[in-house]
VEXTIMI-621763 format. One line per field, with one value per atom (N, C-alpha, C, O): residue number from 1; residue in three letters; atom name; x, y, z. Coordinates in nm, 4 decimals, always signed. Atoms other than C-alpha are relative to their C-alpha. Layout:
marke <- [NUM/...]
nudren <- [ALA/...]
torke <- [CA/...]
east <- [X/...]
north <- [Y/...]
up <- [Z/...]
This chain:
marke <- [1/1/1/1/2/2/2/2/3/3/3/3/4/4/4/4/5/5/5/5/6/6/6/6/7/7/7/7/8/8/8/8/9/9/9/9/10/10/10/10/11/11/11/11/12/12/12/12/13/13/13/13/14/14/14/14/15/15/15/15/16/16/16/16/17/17/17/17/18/18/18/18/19/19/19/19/20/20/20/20/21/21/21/21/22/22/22/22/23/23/23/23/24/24/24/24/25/25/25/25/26/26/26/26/27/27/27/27/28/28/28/28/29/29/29/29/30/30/30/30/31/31/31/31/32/32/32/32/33/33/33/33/34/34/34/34/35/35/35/35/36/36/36/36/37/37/37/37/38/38/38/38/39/39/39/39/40/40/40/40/41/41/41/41/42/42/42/42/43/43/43/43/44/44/44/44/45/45/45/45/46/46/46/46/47/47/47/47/48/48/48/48/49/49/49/49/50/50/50/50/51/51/51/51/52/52/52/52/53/53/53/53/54/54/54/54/55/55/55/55/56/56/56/56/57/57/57/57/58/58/58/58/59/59/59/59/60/60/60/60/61/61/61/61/62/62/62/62/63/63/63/63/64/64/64/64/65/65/65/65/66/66/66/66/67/67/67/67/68/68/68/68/69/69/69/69/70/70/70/70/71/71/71/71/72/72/72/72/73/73/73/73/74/74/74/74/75/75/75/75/76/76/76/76/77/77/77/77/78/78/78/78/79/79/79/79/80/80/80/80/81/81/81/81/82/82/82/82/83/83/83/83/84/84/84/84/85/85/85/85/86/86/86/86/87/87/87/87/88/88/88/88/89/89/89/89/90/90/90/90/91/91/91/91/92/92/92/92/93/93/93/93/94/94/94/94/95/95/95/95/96/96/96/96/97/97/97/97/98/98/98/98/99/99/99/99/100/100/100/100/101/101/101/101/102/102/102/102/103/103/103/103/104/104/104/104]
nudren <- [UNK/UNK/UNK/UNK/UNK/UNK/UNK/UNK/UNK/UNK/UNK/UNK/UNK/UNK/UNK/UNK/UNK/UNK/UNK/UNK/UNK/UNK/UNK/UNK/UNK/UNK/UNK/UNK/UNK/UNK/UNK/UNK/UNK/UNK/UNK/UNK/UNK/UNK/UNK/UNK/UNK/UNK/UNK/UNK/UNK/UNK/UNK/UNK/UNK/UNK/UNK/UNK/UNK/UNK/UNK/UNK/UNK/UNK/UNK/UNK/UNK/UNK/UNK/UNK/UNK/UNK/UNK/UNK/UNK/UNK/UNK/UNK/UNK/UNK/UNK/UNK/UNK/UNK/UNK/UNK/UNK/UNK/UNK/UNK/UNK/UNK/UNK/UNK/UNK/UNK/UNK/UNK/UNK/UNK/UNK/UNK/UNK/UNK/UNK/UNK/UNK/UNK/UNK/UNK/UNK/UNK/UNK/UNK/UNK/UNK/UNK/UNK/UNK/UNK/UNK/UNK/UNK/UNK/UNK/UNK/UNK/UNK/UNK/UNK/UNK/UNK/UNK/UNK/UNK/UNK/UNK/UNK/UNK/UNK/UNK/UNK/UNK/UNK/UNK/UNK/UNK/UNK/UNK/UNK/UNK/UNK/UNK/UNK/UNK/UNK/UNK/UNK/UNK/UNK/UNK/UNK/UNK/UNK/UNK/UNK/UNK/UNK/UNK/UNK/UNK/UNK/UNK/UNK/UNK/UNK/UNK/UNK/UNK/UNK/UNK/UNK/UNK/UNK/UNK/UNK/UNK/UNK/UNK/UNK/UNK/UNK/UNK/UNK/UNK/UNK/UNK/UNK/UNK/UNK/UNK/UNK/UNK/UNK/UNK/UNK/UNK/UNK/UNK/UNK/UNK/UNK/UNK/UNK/UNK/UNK/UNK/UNK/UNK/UNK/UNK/UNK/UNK/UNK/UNK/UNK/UNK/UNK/UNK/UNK/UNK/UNK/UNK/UNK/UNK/UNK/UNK/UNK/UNK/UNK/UNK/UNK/UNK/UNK/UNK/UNK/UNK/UNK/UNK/UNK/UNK/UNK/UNK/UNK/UNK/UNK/UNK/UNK/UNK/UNK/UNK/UNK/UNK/UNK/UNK/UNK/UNK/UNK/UNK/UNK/UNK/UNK/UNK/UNK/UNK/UNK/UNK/UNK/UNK/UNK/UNK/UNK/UNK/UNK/UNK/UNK/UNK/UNK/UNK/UNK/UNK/UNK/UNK/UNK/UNK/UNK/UNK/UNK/UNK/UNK/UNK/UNK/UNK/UNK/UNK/UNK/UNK/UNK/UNK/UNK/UNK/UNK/UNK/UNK/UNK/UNK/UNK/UNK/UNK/UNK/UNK/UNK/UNK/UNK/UNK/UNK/UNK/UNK/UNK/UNK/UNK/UNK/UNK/UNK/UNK/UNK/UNK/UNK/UNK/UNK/UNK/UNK/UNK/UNK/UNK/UNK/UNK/UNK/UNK/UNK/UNK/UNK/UNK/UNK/UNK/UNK/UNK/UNK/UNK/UNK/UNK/UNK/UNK/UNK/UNK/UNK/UNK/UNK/UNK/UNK/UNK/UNK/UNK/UNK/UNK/UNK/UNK/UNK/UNK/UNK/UNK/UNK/UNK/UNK/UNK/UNK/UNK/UNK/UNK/UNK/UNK/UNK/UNK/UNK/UNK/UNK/UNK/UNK/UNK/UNK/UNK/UNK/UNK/UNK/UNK/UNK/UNK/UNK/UNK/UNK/UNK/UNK/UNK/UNK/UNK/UNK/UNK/UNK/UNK/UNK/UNK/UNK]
torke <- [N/CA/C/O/N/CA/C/O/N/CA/C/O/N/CA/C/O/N/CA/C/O/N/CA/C/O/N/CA/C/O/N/CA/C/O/N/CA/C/O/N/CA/C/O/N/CA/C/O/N/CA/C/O/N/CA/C/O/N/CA/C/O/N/CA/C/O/N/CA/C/O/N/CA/C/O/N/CA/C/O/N/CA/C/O/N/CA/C/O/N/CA/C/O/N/CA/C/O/N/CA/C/O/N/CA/C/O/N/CA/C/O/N/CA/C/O/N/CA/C/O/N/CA/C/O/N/CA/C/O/N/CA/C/O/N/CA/C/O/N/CA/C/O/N/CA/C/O/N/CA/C/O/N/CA/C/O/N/CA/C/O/N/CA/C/O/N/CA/C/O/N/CA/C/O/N/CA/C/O/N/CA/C/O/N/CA/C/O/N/CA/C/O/N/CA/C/O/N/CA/C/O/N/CA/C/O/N/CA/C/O/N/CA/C/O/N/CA/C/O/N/CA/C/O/N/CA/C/O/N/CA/C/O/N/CA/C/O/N/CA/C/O/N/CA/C/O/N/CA/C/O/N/CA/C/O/N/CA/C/O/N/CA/C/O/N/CA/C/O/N/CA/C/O/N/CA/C/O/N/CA/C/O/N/CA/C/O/N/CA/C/O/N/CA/C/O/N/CA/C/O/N/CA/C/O/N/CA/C/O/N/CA/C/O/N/CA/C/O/N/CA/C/O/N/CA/C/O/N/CA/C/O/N/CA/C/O/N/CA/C/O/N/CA/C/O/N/CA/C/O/N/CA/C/O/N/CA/C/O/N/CA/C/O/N/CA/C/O/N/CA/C/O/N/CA/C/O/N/CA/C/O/N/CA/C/O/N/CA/C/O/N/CA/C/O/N/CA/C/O/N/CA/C/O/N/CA/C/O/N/CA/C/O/N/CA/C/O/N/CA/C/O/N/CA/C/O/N/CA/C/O/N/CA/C/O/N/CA/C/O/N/CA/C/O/N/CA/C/O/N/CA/C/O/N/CA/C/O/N/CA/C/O/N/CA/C/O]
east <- [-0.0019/+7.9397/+0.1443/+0.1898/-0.1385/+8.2924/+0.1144/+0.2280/-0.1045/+8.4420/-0.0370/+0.0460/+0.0328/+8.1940/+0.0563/+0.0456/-0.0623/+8.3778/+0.1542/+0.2045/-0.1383/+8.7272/+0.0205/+0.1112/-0.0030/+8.6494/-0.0139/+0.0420/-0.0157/+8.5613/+0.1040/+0.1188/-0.1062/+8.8443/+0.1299/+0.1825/-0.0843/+9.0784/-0.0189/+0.0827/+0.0484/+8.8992/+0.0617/+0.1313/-0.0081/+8.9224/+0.1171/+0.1408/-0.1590/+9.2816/+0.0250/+0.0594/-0.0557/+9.3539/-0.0080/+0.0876/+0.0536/+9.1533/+0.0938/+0.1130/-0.0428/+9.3399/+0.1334/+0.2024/-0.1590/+9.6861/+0.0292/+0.1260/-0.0067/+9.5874/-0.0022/+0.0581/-0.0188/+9.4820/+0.1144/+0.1393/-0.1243/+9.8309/+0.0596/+0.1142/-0.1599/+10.0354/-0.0877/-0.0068/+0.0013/+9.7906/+0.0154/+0.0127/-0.0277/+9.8493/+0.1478/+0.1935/-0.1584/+10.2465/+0.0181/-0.0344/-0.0981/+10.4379/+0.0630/+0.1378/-0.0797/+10.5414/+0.1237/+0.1556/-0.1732/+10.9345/-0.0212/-0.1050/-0.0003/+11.0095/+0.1288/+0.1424/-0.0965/+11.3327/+0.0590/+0.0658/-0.0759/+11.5032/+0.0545/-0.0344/-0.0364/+11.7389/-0.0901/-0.2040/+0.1029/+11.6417/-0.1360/-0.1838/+0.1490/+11.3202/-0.0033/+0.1116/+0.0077/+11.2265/-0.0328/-0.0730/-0.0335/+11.2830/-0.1347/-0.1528/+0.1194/+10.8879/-0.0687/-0.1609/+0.0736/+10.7940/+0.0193/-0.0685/-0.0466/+11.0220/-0.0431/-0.0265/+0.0124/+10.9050/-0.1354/-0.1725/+0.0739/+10.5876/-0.0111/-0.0633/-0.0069/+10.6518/+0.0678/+0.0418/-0.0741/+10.8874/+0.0104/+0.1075/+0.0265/+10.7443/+0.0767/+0.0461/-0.1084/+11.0290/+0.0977/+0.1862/-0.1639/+11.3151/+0.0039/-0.0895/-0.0160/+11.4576/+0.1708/+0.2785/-0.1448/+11.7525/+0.1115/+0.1094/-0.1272/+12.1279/+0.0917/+0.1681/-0.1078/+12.3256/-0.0853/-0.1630/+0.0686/+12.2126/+0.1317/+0.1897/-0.0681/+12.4609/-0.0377/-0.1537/+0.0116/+12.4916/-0.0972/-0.0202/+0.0366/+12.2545/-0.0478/-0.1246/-0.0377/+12.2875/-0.1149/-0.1864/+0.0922/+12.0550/-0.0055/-0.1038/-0.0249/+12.1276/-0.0789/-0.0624/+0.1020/+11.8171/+0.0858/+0.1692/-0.0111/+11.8233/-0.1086/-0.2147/+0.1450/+11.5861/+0.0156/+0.1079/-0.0801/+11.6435/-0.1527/-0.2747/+0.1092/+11.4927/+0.0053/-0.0938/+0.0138/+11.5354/+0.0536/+0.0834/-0.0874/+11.6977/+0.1694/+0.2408/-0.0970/+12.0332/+0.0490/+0.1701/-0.0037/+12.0520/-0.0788/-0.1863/+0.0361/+11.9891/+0.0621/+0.1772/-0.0185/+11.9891/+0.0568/+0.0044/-0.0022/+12.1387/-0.0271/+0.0538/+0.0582/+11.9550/+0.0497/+0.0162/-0.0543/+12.1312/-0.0981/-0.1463/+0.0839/+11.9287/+0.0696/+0.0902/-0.0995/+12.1181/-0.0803/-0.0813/+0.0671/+11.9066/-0.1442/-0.2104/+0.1292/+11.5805/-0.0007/-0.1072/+0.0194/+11.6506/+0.0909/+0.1900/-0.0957/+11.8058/+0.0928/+0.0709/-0.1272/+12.1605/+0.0772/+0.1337/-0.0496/+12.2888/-0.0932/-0.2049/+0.0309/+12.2318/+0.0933/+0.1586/-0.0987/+12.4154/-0.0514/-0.1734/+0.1105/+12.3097/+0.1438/+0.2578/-0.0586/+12.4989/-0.0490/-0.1706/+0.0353/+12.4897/+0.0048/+0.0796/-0.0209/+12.4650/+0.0293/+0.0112/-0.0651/+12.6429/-0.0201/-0.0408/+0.0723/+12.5508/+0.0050/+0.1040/+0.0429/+12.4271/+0.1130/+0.1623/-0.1080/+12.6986/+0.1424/+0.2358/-0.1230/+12.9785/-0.0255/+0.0709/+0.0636/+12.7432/+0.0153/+0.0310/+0.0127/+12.7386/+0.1638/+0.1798/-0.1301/+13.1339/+0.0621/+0.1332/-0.0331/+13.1800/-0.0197/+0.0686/+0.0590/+12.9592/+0.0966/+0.1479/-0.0956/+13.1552/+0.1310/+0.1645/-0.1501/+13.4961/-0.0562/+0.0208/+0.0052/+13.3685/-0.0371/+0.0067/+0.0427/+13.2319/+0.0706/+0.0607/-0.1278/+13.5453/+0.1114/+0.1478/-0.0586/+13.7392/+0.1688/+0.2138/-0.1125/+14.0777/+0.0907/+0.0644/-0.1014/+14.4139/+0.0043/-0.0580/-0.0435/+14.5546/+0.1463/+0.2191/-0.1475/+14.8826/+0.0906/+0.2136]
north <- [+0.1308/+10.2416/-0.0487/-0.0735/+0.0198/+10.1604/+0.1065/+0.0900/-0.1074/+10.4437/-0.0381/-0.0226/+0.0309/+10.3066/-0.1133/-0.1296/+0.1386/+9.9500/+0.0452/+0.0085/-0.0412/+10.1059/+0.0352/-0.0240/-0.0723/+10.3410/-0.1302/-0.1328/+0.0882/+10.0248/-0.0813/-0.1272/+0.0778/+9.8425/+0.0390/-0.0262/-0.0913/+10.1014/+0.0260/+0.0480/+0.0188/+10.1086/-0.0960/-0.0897/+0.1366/+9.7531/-0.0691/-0.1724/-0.0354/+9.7713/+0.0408/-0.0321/-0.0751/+10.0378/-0.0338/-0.0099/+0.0457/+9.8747/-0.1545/-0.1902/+0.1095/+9.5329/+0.0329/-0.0530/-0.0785/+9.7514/+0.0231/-0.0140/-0.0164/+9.8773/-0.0879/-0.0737/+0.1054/+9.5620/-0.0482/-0.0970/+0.0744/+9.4348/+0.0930/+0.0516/-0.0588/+9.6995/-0.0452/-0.0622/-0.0382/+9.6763/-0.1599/-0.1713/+0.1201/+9.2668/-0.0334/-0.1448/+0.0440/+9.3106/-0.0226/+0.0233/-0.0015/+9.2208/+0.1352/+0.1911/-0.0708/+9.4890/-0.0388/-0.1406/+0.0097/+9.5583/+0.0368/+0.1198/-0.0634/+9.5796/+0.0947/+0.1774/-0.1239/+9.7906/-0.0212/-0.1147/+0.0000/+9.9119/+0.1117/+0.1961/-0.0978/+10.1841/+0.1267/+0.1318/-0.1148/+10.5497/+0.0096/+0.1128/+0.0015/+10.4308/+0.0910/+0.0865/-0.0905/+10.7178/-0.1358/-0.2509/+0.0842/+10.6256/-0.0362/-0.1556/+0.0062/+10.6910/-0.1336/-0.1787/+0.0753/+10.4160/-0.0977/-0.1748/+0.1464/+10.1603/-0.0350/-0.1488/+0.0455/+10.1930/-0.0238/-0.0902/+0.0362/+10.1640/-0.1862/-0.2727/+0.1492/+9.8187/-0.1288/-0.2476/+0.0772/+9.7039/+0.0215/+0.0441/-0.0682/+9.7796/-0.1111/-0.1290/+0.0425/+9.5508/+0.0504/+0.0183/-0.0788/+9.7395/+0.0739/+0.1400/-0.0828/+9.8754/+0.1028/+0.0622/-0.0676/+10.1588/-0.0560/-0.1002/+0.0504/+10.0448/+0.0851/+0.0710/-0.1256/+10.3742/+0.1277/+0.1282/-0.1601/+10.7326/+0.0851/+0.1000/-0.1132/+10.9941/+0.1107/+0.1106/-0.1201/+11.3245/-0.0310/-0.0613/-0.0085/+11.3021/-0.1748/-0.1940/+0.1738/+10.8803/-0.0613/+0.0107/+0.0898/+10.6290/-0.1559/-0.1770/+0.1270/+10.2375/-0.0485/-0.0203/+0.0622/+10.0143/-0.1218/-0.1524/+0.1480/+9.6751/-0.0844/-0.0846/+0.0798/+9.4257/-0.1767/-0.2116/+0.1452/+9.0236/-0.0232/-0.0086/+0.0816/+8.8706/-0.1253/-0.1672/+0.1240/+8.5146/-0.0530/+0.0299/+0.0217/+8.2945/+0.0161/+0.0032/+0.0286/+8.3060/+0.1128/+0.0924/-0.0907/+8.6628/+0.1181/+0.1072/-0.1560/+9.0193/+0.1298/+0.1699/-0.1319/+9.3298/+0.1670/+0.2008/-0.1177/+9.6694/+0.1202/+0.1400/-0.0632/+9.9087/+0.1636/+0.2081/-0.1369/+10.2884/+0.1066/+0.0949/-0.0554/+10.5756/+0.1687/+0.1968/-0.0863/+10.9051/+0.1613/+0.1840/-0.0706/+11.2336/-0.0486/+0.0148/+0.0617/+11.0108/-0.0824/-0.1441/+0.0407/+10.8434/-0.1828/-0.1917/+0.0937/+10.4795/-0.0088/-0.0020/-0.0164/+10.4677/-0.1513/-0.2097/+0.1624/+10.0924/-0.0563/-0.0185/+0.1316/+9.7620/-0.1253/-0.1889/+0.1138/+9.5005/-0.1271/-0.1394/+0.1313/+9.1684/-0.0784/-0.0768/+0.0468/+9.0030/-0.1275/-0.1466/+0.1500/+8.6412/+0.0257/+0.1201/+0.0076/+8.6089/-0.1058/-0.1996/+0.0935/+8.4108/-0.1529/-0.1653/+0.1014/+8.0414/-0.0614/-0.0869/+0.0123/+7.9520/-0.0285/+0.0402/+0.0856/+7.6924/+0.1308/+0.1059/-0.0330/+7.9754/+0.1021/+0.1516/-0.1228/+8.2649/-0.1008/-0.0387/+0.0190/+7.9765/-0.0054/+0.0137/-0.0185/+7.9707/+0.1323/+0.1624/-0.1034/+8.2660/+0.0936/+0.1693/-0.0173/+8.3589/-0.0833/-0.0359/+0.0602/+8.0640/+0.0597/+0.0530/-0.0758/+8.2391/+0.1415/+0.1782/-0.1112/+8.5353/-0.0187/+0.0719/+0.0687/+8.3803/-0.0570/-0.0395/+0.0859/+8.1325/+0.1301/+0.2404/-0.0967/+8.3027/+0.0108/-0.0838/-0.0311/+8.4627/+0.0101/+0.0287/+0.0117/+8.4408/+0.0715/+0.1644/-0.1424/+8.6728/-0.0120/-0.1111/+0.0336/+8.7905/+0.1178/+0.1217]
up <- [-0.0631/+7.2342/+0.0190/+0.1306/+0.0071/+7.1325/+0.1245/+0.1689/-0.0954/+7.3638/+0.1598/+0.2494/-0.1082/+7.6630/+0.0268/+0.1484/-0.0071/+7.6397/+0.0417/+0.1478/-0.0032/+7.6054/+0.1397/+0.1982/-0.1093/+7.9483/+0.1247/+0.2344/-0.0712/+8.0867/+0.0280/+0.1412/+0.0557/+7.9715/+0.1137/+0.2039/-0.0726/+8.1085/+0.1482/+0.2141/-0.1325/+8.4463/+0.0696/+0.1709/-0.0862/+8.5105/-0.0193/+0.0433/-0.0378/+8.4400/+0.0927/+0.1857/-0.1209/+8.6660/+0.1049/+0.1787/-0.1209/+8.9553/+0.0269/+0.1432/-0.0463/+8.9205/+0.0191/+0.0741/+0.0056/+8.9004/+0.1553/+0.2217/-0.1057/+9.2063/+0.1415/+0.2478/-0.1203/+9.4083/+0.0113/+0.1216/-0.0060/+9.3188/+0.1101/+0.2123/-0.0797/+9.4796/+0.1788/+0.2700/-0.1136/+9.8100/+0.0369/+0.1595/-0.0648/+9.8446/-0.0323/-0.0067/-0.0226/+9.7649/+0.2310/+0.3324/-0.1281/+10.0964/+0.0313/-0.0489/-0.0591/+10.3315/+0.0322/+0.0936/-0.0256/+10.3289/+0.1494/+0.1846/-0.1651/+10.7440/-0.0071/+0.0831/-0.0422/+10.6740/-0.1683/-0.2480/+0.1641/+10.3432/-0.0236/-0.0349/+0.0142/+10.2863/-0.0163/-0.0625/+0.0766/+10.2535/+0.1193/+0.1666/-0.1014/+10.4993/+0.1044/+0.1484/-0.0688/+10.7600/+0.1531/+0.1701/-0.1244/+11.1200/+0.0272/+0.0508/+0.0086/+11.1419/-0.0407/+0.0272/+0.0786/+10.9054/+0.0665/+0.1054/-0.0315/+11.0322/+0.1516/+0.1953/-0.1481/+11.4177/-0.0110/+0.0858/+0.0132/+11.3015/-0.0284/+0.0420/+0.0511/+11.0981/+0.0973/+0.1163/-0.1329/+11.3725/+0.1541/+0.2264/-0.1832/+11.7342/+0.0820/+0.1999/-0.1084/+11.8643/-0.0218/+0.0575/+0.0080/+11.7692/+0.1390/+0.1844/-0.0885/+12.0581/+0.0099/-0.0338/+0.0256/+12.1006/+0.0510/+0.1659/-0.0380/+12.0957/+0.0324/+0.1279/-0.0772/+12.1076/-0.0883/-0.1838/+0.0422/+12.0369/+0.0135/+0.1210/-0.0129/+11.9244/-0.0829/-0.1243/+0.0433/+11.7644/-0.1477/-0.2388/+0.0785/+11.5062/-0.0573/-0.1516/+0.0145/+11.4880/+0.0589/+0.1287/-0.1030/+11.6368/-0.0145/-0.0855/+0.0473/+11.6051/+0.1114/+0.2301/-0.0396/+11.6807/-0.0449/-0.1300/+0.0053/+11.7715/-0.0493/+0.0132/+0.0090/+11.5888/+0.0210/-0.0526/-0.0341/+11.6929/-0.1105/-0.1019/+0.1062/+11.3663/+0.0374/-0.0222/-0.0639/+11.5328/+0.1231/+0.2090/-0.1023/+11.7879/-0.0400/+0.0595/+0.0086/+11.6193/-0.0502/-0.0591/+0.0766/+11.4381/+0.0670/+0.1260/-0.0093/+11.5002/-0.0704/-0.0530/+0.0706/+11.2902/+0.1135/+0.2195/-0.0751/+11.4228/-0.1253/-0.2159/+0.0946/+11.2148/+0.0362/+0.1459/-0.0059/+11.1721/-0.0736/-0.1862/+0.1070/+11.0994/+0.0607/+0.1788/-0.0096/+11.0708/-0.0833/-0.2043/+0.0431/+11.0639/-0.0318/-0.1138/+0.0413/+11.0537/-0.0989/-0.0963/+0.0573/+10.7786/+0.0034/+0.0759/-0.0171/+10.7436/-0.0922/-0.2131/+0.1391/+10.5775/+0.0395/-0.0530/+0.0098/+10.7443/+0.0317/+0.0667/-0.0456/+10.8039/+0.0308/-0.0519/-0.0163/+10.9945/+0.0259/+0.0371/-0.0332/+11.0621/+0.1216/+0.0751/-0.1270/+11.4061/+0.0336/+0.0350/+0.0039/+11.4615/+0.1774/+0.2030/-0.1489/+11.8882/+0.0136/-0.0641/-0.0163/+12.0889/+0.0376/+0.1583/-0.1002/+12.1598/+0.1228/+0.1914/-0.1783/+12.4767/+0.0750/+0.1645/-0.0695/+12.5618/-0.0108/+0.0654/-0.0341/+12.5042/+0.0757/+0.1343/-0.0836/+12.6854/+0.1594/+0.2645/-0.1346/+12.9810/+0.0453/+0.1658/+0.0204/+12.9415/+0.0494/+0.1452/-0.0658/+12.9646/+0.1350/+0.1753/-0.1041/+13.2743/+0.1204/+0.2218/-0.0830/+13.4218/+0.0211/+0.1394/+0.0270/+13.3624/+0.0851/+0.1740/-0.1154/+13.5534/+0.1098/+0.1807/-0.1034/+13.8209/+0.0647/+0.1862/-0.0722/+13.8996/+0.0903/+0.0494/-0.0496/+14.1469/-0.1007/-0.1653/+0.0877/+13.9686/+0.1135/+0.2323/-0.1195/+14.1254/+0.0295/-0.0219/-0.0629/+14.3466/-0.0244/-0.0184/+0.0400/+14.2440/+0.1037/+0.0998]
């Protein structure tokens, strides 16, 4: 009787061990992560440059911030985080190319 309580015991441990890990929070990128995993978790990443072996994805985590995510042989080895530019100096600057330039 004593060993049928215990088996239970130990069961209904294991089972609440397990619901924990499946209602943790998914990480969307974390060192080490295979390029696989992360295009899965992040189907907006899109490619920023591709070289020999290299591949730097773009992910815009808000209006003010974007990640360029490096993954080198499939696997991810950086992470940068890039503030973009605000509007008023993106319309600034557009203006400045646009104004005609002297002629010299």
């Amino acid at each position: 009787m004593m060993r049928l309580v215990r088996g239970i015991f130990v069961l209904t441990i294991v089972v609440l061990m397990g619901a924990c890990t499946v209602f943790q929070p998914r990480v969307p990128y974390q060192l080490g992560m295979s390029e696989s995993k992360f295009l899965r978790q992040n189907r907006n990443a899109v490619i920023s440059q591709l070289g020999e072996g290299k591949k730097v994805y773009r992910l815009t985590s808000d209006d003010r911030f974007y990640l360029l995510v490096t993954f080198e042989e499939g696997v991810l080895t950086e992470l940068q985080e890039k503030e973009l530019l605000p509007l008023w100096q993106q319309q600034r600057m557009m203006e400045q190319n646009l104004s005609p330039q002297p002629h010299r």
